[in-house]
C-alpha positions in Angstrom: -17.5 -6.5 11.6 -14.4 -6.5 14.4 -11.3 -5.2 13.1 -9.5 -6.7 9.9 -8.0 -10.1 11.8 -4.5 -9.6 10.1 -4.4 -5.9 11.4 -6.3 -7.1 14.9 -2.8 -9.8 15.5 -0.8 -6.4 15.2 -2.7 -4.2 17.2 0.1 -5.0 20.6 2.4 -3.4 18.7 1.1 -0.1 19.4 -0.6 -0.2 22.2 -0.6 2.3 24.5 0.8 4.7 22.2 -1.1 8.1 22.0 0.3 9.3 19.0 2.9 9.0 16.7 6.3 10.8 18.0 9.2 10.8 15.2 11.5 12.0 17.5 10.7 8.5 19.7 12.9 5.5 17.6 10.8 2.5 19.7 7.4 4.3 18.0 9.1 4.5 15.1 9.8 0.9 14.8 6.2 -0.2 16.4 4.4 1.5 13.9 6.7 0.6 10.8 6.4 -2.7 12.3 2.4 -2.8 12.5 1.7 -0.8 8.8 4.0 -3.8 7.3 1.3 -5.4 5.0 1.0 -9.6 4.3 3.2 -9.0 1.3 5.3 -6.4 -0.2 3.8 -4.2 -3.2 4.6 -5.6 -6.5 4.9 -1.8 -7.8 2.2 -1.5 -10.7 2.9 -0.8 -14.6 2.9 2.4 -14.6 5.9 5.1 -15.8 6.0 8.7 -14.0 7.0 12.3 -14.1 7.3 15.5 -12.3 5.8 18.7 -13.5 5.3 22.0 -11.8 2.3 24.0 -12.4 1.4 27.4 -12.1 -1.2 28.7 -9.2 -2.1 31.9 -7.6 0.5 31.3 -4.9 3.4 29.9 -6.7 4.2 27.1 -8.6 2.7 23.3 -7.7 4.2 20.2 -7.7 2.7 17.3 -9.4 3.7 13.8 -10.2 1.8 12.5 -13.3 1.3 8.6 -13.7 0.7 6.9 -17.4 -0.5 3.2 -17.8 2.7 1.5 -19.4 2.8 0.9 -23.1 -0.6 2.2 -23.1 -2.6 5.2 -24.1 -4.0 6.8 -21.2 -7.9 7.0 -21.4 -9.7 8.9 -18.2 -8.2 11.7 -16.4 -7.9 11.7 -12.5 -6.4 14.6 -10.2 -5.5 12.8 -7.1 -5.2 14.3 -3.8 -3.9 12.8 -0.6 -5.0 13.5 2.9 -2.5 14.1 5.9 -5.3 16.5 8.2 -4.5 19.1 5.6 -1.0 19.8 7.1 1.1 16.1 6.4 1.6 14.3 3.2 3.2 14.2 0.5 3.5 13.1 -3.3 5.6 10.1 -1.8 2.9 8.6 0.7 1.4 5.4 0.0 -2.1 7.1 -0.2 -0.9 9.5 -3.1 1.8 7.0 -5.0 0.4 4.0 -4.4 -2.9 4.9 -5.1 -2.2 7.2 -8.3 0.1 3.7 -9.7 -2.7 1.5 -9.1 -5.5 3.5 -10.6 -3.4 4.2 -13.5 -2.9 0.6 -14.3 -6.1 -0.5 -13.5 -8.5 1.7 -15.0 -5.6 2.9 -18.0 -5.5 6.6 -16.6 -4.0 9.2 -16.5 -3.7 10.1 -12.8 -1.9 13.8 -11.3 -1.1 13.7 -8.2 -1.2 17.0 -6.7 1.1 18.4 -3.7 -0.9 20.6 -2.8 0.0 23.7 0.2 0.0 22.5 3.5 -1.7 24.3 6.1 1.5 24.9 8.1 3.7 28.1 8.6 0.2 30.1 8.0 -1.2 28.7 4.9 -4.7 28.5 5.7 -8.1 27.5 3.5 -8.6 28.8 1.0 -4.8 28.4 -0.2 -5.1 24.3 -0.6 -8.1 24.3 -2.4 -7.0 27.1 -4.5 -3.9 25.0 -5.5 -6.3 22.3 -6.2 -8.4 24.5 -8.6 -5.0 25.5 -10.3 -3.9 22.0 -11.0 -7.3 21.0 -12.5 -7.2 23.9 -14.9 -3.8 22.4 -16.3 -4.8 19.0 -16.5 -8.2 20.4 -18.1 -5.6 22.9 -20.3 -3.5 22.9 -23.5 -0.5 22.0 -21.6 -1.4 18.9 -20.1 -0.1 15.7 -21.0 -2.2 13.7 -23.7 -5.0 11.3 -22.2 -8.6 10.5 -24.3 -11.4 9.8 -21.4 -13.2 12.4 -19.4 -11.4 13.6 -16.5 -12.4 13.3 -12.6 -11.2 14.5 -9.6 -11.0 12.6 -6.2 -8.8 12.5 -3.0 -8.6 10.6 0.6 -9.4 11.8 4.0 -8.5 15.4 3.9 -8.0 15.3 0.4 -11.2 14.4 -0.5 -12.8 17.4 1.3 -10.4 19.5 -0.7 -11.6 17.9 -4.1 -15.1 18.1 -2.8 -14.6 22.2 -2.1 -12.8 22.1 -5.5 -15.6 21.0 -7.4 -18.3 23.2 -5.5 -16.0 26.2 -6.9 -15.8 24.9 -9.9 -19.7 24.2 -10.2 -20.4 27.9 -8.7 -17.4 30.0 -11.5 -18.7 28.1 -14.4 -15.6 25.8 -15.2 -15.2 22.4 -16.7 -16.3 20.2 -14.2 -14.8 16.6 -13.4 -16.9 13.7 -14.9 -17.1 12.0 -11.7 -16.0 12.7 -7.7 -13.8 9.7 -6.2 -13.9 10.2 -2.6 -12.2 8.0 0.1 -13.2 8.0 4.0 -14.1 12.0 3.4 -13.8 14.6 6.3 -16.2 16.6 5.2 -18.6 18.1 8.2 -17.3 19.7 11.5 -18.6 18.6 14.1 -18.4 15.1 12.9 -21.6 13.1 13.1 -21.4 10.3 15.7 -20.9 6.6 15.0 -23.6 4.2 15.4 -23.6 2.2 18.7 -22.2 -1.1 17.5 -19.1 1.1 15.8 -18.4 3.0 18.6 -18.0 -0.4 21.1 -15.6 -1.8 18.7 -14.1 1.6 18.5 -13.3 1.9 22.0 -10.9 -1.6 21.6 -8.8 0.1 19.5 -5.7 2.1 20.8 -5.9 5.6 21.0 -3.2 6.0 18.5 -6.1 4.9 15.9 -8.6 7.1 17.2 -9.9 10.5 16.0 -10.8 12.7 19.0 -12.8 15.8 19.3 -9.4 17.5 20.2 -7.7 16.2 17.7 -10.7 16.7 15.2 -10.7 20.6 16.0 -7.4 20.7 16.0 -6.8 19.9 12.4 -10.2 22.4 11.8 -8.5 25.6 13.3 -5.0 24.2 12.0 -7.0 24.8 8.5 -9.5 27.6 8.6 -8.1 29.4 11.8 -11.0 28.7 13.6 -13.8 26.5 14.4 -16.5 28.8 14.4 -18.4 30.9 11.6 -17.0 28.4 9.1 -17.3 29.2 5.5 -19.2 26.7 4.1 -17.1 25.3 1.4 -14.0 25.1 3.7 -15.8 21.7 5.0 -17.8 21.0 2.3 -20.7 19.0 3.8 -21.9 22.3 4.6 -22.2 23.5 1.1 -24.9 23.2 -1.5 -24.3 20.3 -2.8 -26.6 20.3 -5.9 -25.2 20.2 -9.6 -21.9 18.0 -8.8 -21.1 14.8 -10.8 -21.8 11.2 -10.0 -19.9 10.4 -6.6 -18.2 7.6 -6.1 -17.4 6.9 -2.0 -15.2 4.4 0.0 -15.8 4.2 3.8 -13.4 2.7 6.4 -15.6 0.6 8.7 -14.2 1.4 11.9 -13.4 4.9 11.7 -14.1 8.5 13.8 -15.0 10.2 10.4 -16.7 7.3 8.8 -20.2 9.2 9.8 -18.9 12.5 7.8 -19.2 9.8 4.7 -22.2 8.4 5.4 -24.1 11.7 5.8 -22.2 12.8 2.5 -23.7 10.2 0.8 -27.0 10.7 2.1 -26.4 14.6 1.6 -25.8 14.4 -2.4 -28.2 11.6 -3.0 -30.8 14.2 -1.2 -29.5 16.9 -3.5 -30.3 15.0 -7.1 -26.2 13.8 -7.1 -25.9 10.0 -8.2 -23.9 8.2 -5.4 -22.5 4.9 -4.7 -20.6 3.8 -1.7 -18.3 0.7 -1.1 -17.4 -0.4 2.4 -14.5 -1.3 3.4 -15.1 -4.0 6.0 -12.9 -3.9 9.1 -10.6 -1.6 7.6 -9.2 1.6 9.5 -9.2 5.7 8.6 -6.5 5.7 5.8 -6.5 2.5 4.9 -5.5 3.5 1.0 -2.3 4.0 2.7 -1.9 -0.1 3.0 -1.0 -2.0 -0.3 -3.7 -4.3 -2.1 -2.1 -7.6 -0.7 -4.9 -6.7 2.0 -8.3 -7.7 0.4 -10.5 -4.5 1.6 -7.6 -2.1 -0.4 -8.0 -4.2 -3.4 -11.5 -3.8 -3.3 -11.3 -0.1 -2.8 -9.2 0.6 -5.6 -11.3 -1.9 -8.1 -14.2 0.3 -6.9 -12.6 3.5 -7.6 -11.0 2.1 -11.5 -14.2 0.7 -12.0 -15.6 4.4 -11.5 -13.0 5.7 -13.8 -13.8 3.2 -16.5 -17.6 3.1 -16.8 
């Protein structure tokens, strides 16, 4: 379907614009002004706190999220994307997300700040962090919670916890009970979009696109290179046999949408029980917008329902 009609009314507001430039104060306020959502975010039950965890390359942050007044049941380590060198604890697709899943499903959700790959840090170092965090929350030390834990992420993110789970598949660890992936970039080069996606595609500003440059730009910002790649550092390359039940959330219109859809094919070829939810007319990274839009409610019932069952 066309683009989301309450996102569609906003889309002047950027146009034009190639990318987003803090340094320019006009972007600044387009964009604030086009991700403000129908209503604000009535911020969920949910209490916080910060822990530090140890990993092979120093300590790592995480923000863990109980349901209020409740005892948590499941276990989720979250991981937000950002290309693998943005983001942060704060962003909506790691606070927001990590609130509402914790109140909705009664979890006990980590959300990991993971190494960047800036100033060097290349794969493996994220995914190595990610490992880390999991063997806390899976440890003595972590705080009390009575379900079986999974592990999940958006965009970036969800390759990292894909890559995570492959290692711990391959080292003999405990494994997540289930794989909560949203809009995953998982494959380089990117499958292309079906025809009817790519007309609708070419409407949208370029702001909203994902490019070959930019796609292997963030590849050799992570691995160093776009050749030769090992094949857990995009995990659609990776045997793929032996992981949990996936649960996956595509944004319709969307560069990397295909990377999902072949994912999904990919695990349900290799014995891996998948489901997918669409999320009609929504953008890449639209976990990032609050549930007053429809499609982000439905993406985060998805994933609680995942949790749950």
């Amino acid at each position: 379907m066309p683009l989301d009609p309450f996102l569609a009314a906003k889309l002047h507001l950027i146009d034009g614009l190639r990318r987003y430039d803090p340094a320019d104060p006009e972007a600044g306020r387009r964009f604030e002004a086009f991700f403000r959502d129908p209503a604000p975010w009535p911020e969920p039950e949910a209490d916080t706190e910060e822990h530090r965890v140890p990993g092979p390359h120093g300590p790592i942050p995480v923000r863990v999220y109980r349901p209020r007044g409740r005892r948590p049941g499941p276990g989720l380590l979250w991981l937000h994307g950002g290309g693998f060198r943005a983001g942060d604890l704060d962003m909506p697709e790691a606070h927001l997300v990590s609130a509402e899943l914790a109140a909705r499903a009664g979890a006990l959700v980590v959300s990991v700040g993971y190494r960047l790959a800036v100033d060097g840090v290349r794969y493996p170092v994220p995914v190595d962090d990610v490992r880390a965090a999991w063997r806390w929350l899976t440890g003595p030390e972590a705080p009390t919670y009575t379900g079986p834990p999974a592990l999940g992420g958006a965009s970036a993110g969800a390759a990292l916890a894909l890559s995570a789970a492959i290692g711990l598949r391959d080292d003999g660890s405990a494994p997540p009970a289930a794989l909560l992936l949203a809009y995953p970039f998982a494959h380089f080069p990117v499958p292309v979009l079906d025809e009817d996606t790519a007309a609708l595609m070419r409407e949208l500003p370029p702001v909203l696109r994902f490019g070959t440059e930019s796609i292997e730009d963030m590849v050799r910002n992570y691995v160093g290179r776009i050749t030769e790649l090992p094949p857990a550092a995009m995990p659609g390359a990776a045997r793929l046999t032996g992981l949990p039940p996936t649960g996956i959330v595509l944004s319709e219109l969307d560069d990397l949408r295909p990377s999902g859809e072949l994912l999904a094919r990919q695990l349900t070829e290799s014995g891996v029980p998948t489901r997918t939810c669409l999320a009609a007319g929504m953008l890449h990274g639209h976990l990032n917008r609050t549930p007053s839009l429809a499609e982000v409610d439905r993406s985060l019932t998805f994933f609680a329902t995942l949790l749950t069952g």
